[in-house]
C-alpha positions in Angstrom: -37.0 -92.7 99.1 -36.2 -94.7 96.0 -33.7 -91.6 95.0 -32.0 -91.2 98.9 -31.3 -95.0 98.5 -29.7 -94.6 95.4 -27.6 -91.3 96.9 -26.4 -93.1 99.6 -25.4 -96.3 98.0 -23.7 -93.7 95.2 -21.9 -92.3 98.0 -20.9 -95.8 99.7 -20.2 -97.3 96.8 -17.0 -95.3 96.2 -15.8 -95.4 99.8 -16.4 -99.7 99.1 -14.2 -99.2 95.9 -11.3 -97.8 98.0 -11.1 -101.0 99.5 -12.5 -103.4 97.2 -15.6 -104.6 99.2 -19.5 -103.9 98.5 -21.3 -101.7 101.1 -23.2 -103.4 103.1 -26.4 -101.3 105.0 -29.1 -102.2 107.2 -32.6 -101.1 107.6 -34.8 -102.2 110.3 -38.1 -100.3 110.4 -40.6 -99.8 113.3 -44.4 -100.6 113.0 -46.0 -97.8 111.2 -48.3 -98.5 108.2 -45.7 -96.4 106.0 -42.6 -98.8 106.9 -43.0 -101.3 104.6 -42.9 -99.2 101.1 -40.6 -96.8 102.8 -38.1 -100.1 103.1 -39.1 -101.4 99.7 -38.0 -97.9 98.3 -35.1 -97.4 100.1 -33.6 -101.0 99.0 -34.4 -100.6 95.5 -32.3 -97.6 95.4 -29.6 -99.1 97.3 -29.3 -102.4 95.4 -29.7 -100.6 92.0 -26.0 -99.4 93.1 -24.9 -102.7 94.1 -24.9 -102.4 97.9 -25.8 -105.5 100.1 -28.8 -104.7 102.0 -30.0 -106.3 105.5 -33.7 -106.5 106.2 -33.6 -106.6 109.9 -37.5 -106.1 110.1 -39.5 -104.7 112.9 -37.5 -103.5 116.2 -36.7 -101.0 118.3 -34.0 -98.0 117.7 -31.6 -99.8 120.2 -32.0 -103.5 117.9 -30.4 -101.6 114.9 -27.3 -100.4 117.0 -27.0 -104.1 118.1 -26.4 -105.2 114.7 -24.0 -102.1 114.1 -20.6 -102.9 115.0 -19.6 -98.9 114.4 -22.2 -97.8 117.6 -20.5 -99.5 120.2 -18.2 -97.4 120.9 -15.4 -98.3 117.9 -15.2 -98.6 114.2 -14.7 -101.3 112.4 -12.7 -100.4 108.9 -15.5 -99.6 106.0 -18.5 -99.6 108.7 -20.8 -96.3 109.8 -24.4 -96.4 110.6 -27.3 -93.6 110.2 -29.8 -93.2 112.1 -32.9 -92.0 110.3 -36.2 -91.5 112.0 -39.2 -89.5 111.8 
């Protein structure tokens, strides 16, 4: 997990360049006993690049999109989300 982090904060890293900004990502997790460390390894990877990282904790599927200006319908410049569940 520690190596997808670092992938995807590789890849938004360079889009962030284009426009001078840090990428910014969120993770909000649900309740299962693996969460925690998958999170932990996830943001180390992602930090290690120099995003920003969110903890948004434990909610539902629909709380993460309510915190992600890019799922309502619009984008806002430099913002996507991913989904990512199992």
């Amino acid at each position: 997990m520690t190596r997808l982090g670092y992938a995807v904060g590789t890849v938004l890293g360079h889009d962030a360049d284009a426009i001078n900004e840090q990428p910014i990502v969120m993770i909000g997790r649900d309740t299962r006993q693996s969460g925690p460390s998958l999170q932990q390894a996830l943001t180390r990877g992602l930090t290690a690049t120099g995003a920003i990282v969110w903890d948004l904790g434990i909610l539902p599927t629909p709380g993460v999109a309510f915190f992600d200006p890019g799922t309502s319908g619009y984008r806002w410049r430099g913002y996507f989300g991913i989904a990512q569940s199992s």
